[in-house]
C-alpha positions in Angstrom: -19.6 124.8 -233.4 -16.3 122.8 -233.3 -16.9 119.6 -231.1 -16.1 119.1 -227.6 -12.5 118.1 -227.0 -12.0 114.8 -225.5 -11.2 115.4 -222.1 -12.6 113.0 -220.0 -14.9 110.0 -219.1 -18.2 109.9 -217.0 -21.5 108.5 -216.0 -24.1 107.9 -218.8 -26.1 110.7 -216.8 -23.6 113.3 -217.4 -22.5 112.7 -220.6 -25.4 114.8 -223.1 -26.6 112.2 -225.2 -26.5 114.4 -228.1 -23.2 115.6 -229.9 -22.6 119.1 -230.7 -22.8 117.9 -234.2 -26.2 116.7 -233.8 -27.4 119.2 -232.2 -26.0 121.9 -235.5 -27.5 119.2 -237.6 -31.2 119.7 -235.5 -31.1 123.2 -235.6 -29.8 124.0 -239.4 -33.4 121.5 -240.1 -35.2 124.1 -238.4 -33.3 126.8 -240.0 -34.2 125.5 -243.3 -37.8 125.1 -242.7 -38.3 128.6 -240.9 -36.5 130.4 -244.1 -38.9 128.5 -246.5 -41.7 129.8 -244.5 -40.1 133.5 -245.0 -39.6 133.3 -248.7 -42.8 131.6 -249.2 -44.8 134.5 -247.1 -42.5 137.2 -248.9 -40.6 138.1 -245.2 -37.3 138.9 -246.7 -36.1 141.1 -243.8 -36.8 138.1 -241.3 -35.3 135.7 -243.7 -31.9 137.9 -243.7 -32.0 138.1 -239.9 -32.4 134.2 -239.8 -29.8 133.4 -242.2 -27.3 135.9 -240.3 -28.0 134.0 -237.3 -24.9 131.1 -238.8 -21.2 131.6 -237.6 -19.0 131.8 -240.4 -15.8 129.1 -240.1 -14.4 129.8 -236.5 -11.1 127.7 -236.9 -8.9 130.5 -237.1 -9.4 132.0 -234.0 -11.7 132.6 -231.0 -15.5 134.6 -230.8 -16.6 136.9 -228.8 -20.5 138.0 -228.3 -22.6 141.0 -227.9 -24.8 139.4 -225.3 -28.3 141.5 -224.7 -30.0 142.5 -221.7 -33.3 141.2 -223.4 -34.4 140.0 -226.5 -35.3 142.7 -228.9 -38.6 142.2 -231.4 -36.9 143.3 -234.9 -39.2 146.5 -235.6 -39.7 144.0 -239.4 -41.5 141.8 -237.4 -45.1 143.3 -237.3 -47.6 140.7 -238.7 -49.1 137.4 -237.1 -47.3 135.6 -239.5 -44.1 137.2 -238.5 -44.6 136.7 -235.2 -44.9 133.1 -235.7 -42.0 132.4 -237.1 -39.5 134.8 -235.2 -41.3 133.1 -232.0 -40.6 129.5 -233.6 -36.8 130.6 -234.8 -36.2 131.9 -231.0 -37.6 128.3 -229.7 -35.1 126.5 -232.2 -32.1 128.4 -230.2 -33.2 127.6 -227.2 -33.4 124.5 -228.0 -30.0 124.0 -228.7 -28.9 126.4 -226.3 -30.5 124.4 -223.7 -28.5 121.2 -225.3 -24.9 123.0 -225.5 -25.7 124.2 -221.5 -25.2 120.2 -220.6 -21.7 119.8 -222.8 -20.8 123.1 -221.1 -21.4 121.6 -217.5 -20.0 118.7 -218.7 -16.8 120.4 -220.0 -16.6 122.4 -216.4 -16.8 119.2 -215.3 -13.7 117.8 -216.9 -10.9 118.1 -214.2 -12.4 115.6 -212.0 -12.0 113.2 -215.0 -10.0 110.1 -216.5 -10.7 109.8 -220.1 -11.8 105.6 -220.6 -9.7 103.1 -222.7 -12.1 103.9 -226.0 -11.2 107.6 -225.7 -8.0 107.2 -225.1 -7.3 105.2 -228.6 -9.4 106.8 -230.7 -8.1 107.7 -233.5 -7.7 111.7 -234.1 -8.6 112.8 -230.9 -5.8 113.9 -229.0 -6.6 114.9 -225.5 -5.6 118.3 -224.7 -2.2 117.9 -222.0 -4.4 119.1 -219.3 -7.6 117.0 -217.9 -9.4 120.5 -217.4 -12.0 121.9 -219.7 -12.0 124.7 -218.5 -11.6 127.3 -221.6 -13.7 125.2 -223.3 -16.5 125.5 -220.7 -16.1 129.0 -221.1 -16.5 128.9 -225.1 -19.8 126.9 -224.5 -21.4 128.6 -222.2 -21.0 131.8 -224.6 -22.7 130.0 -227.6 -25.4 129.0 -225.3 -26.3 133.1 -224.6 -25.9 134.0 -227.9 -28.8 131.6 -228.7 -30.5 132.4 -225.7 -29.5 135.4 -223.9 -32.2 134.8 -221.5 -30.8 131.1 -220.5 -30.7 131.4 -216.7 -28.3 128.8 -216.1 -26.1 130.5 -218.1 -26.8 133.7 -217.1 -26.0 132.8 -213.4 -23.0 131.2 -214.4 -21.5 133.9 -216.1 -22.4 136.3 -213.4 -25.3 138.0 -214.0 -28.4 138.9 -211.8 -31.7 139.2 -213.2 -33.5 142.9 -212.6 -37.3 142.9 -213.7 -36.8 141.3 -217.2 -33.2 142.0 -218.3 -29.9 141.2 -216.9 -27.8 143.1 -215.9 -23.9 142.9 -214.0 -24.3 143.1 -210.3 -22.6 146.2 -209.5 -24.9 147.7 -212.0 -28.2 145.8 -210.7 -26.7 147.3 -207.2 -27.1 151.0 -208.7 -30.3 150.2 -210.4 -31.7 149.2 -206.8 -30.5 152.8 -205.5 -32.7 154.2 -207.9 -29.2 155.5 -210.3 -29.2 155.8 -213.6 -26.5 155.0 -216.3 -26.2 157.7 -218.8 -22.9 157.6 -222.0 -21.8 161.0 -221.2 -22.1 161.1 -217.0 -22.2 157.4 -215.9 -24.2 156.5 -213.1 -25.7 159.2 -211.2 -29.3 159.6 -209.2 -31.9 160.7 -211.2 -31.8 164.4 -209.8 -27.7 164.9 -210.4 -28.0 163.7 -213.9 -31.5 166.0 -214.4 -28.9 168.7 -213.5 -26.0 167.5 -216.0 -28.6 167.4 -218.3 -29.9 171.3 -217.8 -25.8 172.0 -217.9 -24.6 172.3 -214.2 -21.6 170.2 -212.9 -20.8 169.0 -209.6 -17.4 170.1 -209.0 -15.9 169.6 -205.7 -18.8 169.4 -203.3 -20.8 172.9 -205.5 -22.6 173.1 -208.6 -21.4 175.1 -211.6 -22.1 175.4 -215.3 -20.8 173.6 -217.6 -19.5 176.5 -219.9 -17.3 177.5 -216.4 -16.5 173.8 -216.1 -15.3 173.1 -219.3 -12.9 176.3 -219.2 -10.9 175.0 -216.3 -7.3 174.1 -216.6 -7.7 170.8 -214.9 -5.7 168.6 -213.0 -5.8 164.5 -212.8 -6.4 165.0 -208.7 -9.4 167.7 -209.5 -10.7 165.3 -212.3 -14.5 164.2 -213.1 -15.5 161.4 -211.7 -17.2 159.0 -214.3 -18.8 155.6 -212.5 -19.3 153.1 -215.5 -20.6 149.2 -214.2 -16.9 147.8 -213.7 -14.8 151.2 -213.6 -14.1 153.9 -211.5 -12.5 156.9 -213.8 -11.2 159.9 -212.9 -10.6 162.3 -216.5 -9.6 165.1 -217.7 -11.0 164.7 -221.4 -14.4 166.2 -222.3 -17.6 164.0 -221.1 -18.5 162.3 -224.3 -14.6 161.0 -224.8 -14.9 159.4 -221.1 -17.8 157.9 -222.5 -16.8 156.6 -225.1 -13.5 155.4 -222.8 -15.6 153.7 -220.4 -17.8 151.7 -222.7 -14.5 150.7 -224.6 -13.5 149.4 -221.2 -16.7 147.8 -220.6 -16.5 145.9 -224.0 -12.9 144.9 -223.6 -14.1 143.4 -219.9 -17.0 141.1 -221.8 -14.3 140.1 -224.3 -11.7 139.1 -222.1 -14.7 136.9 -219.8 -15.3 135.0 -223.4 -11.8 134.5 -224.3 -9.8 134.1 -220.9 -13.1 133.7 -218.0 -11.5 130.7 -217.5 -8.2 132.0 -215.8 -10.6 133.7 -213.1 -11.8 131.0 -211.6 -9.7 127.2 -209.8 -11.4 124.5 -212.4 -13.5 123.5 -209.1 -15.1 126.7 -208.8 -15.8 127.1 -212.0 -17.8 123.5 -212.0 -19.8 125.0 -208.6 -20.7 128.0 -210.8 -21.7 126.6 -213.6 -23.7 123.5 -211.3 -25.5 126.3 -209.4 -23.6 125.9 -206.7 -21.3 129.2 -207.0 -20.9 132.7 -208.2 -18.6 134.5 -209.2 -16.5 136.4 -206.2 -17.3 140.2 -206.0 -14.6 142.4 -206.6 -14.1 146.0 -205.6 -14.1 148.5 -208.8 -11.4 148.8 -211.8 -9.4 151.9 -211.7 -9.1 154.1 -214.8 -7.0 157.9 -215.4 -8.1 159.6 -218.6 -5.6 162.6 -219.3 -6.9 165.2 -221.4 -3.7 165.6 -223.6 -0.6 163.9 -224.3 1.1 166.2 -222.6 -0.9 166.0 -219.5 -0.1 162.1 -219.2 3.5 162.4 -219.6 3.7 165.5 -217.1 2.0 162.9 -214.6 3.0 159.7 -215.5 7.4 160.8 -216.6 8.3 160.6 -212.8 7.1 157.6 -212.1 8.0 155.4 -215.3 10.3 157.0 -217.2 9.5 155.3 -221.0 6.0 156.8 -220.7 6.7 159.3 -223.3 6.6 156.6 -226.2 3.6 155.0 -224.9 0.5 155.5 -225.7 -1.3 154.1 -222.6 0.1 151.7 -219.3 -1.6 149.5 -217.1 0.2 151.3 -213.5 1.0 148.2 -211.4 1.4 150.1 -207.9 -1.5 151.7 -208.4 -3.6 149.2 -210.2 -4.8 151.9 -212.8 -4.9 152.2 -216.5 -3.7 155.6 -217.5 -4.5 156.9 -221.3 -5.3 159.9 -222.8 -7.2 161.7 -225.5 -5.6 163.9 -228.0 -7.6 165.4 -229.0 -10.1 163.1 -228.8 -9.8 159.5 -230.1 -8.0 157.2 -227.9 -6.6 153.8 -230.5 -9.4 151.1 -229.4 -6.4 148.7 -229.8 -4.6 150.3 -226.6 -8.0 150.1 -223.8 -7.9 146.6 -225.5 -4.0 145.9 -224.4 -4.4 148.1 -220.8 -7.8 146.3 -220.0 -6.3 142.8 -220.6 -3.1 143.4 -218.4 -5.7 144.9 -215.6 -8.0 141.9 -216.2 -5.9 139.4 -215.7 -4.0 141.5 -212.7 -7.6 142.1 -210.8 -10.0 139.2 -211.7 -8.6 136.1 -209.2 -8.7 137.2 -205.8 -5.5 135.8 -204.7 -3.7 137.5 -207.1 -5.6 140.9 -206.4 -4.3 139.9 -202.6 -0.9 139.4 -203.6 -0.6 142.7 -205.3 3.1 140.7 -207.0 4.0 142.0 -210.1 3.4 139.6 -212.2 6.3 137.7 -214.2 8.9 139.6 -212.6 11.3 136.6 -211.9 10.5 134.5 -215.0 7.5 134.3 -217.7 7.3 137.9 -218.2 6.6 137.2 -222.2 3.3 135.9 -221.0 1.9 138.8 -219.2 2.5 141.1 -222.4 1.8 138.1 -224.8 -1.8 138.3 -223.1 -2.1 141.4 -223.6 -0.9 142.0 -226.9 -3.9 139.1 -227.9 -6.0 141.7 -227.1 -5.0 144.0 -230.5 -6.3 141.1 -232.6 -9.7 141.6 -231.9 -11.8 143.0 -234.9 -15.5 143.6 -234.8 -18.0 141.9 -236.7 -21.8 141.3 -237.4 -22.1 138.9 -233.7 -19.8 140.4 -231.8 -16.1 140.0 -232.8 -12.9 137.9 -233.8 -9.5 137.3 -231.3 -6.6 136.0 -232.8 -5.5 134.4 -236.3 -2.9 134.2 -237.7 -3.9 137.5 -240.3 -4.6 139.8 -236.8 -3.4 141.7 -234.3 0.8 141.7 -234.8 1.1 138.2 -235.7 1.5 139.0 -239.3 4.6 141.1 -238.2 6.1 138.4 -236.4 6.0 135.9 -239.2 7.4 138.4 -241.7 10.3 138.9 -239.4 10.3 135.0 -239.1 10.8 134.1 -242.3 12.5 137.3 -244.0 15.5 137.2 -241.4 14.5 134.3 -239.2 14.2 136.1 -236.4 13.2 133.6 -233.4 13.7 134.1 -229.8 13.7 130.3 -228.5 11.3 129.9 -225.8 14.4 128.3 -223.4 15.1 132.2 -223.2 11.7 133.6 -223.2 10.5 131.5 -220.7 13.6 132.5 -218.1 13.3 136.2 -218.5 11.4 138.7 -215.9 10.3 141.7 -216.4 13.6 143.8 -216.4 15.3 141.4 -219.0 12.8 141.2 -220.9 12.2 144.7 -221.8 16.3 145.0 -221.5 16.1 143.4 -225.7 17.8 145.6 -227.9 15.1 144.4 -230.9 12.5 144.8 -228.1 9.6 145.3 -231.1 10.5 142.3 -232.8 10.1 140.6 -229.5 7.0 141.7 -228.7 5.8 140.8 -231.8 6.9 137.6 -231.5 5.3 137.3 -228.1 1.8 138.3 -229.6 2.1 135.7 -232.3 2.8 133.0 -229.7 -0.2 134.2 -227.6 -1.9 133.0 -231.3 -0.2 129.8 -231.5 -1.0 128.6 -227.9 -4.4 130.0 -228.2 -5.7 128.6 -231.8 -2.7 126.1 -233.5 -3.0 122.6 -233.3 -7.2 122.5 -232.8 -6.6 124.6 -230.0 -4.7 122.0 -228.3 -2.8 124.1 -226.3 -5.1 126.8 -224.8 -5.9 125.4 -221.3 -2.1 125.0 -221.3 -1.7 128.6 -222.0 -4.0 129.6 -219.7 -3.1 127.9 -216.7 0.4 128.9 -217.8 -0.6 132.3 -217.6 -2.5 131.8 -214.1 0.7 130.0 -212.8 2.7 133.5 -213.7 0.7 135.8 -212.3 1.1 133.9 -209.0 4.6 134.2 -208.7 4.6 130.1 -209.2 5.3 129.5 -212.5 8.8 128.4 -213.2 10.9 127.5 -216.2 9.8 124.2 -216.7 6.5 125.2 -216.4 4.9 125.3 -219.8 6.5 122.6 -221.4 5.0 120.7 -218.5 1.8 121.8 -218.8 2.1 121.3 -222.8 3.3 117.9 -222.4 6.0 119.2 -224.9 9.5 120.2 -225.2 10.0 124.0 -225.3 11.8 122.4 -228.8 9.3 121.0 -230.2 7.1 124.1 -229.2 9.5 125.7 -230.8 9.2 123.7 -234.4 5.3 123.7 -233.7 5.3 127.7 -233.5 7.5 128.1 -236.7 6.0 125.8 -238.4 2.2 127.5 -237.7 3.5 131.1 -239.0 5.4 128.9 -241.9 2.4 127.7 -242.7 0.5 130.8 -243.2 2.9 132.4 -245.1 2.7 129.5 -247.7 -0.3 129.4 -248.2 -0.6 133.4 -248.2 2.1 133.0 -251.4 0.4 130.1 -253.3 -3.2 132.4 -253.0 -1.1 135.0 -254.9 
């Protein structure tokens, strides 16, 4: 774990009196001691699943968690001995998920803060611009549910509701408690519609038919399944198992985006409530989703209303609040639900904003909204869960080759000015999207991540139509310059250092 930013000052009972250093320190003892009781007892599988247990060197770039319902017994544990020690390596992350909980509070904490005298000169540890904490609350709380998934401070704070002994969302737990069921191909359905689906009969507009006469239908988006996943409402055209495999997509991208940008959901103060016990998160009504069953199909639909549609491959519908994508044939780029989840994400999840139904950045700031977005195509899957960002991701690697082959650099003066219509006016629109990704990196991971809650309330600022074009060099406590210098300087970087490895 990286250590807590210093953000602020505060009674000796709500500072944790251990550091995040420490508490690494206590656990990688424990670690030690429970893999010397696997090699000496000759449990190599249990070993491997302990020693997996470390994050690799997260500098680079954000994490994101799979976060379990429950806490699975390994089918290689299946002696006393085994038992043992996967009980005593489950008790050592608790323990220092129960540790990291307090620095996460205290984080949350962090815009009601001064930092003292001591912090303020200490040398090395630049306070982030803004007093908040708030991203870094968020990061926390994460790391404590990937020790302990069953934390219920945690849980609670993140927004789940406990249901017998797993946890599950709330608009799931609500269909659990109407007796539903959640199946990949059918979503959730009572237990005698989906015995139906099951025997191969559909329910197609208030009468059941097979599935063979189903399936041979010319369909059309208004006469499309309905497919109920736990945060989206789709209506598709494409074969069951694609809308599956759609909806779950959409449901990772939606547990991403709450680890890498849960913060911008929630006012700092309501975030602190939450993660006190005071608060939950607000309920909010259901995404919206469209899943053409051709290319075709979602141009035929989509070319009257925007008329660029034809050389995309999926669109977050402002007017409508929808994502639209399609499957043709059948794989639809995981890279596009990322970038269409993100913009609906951060469209839908603050309640004022889903109020406000504004597009957002359409007078200034519109490089944000896509920059967002376009975050969301860094993310690459890994053992725990997966990466966001880095300068080696997403299109960031474009942007720096344009950078320093041709020096191509939109000064953030101008970026920062343009809505929506200029913005997408650029005749070397790619490049500038690229760009835009790349910053998304910088303001995210340069600098020891100096800049994120910057970013983020910059981004919050935009979507509520109050963001002007001072904004984010006051917020940064920077120039839009020296941002400048800072950005070129990060890709520079990389591209050095990418040579002299050659």
């Amino acid at each position: 774990m990286a250590a807590l930013p210093v953000v602020a000052s505060a009674a000796p009972r709500d500072r944790p009196t251990r550091s995040l250093a420490i508490l690494d320190e206590e656990y990688l003892a424990a670690e030690r001691d429970l893999r010397r009781r696997c090699e000496i007892e000759g449990h190599a599988d249990l070993e491997a699943i302990i020693a997996a247990w470390r994050l690799p060197d997260t500098r680079e770039h954000q994490v994101a968690f799979v976060i379990p319902a429950v806490v699975e017994l390994p089918s290689c544990v299946d002696s006393d001995g085994e038992r043992s020690i996967w009980n005593d390596f489950l008790a050592a992350r608790r323990a220092r998920a129960d540790a990291t909980f307090e620095h996460a509070l205290f984080a949350a904490r962090g815009h009601a803060r001064r930092p003292t005298r001591a912090e303020l000169a200490r040398p090395g540890a630049e306070r982030p611009p803004l007093e908040q904490a708030s991203c870094e609350a968020v990061r926390l709380l994460f790391l404590v549910l990937r020790d302990d998934p069953d934390h219920e401070r945690a849980r609670i704070a993140a927004g789940w509701v406990r249901r017998g002994d797993r946890w599950e969302w709330p608009a799931a737990a609500r269909r659990l408690d109407k007796a539903e069921t959640y199946d990949p191909a059918f979503g959730w359905l009572g237990k005698s519609k989906l015995a139906r689906h099951h025997a191969g009969e559909r329910f197609l507009r208030g009468r059941w038919v097979t599935a063979a006469e189903d399936d041979t239908r010319l369909r059309e988006v208004a006469h499309g399944r309905q497919f109920d996943a736990d945060h989206w409402e789709i209506v598709s055209t494409a074969p069951p198992a694609v809308t599956g495999a759609f909806a779950a997509s959409l449901e990772t991208t939606r547990l991403i985006w709450l680890q890498v940008f849960g913060s911008f959901s929630a006012e700092p103060a309501d975030l602190e409530r939450r993660f006190a016990g005071r608060g939950r998160s607000p309920p909010l009504p259901p995404h919206s989703a469209i899943l053409c069953g051709s290319r075709t199909q979602y141009v035929d639909e989509l070319g009257r209303l925007e008329p660029r549609v034809a050389v995309t491959d999926g669109i977050y519908w402002q007017p409508t609040a929808t994502i639209w994508c399609f499957a043709d044939p059948a794989a639809i780029p995981v890279e596009t639900v990322r970038h269409e989840g993100f913009h609906q994400l951060f469209a839908e999840s603050r309640p004022d904003i889903v109020r406000q139904r504004a597009e957002p950045g359409a007078r200034v700031g519109f490089w944000a909204v896509e920059a967002a977005a376009l975050y969301a195509e860094s993310i690459r899957a890994t053992s725990f869960g997966w990466t966001v960002g880095g300068r080696d991701a997403g299109r960031t690697p474009a942007a720096r080759q344009r950078l320093v082959d041709d020096d191509f650099h939109v000064p953030l003066a101008e970026l920062v000015a343009l809505g929506r219509e200029a913005f997408q006016a650029s005749d070397r629109l790619a490049d500038v999207y690229d760009q835009s990704a790349a910053l998304a990196d910088f303001f995210m991971n340069a600098a020891a991540n100096r800049y994120r809650e910057s970013f983020v309330e910059y981004l919050a600022r935009v979507y509520a139509g109050t963001a002007d074009t001072d904004t984010l060099a006051r917020l940064c406590g920077r120039s839009l310059a020296e941002l400048d210098a800072e950005y070129k300087d990060y890709l520079r970087e990389q591209h050095l250092e990418q040579v002299g490895g050659r």
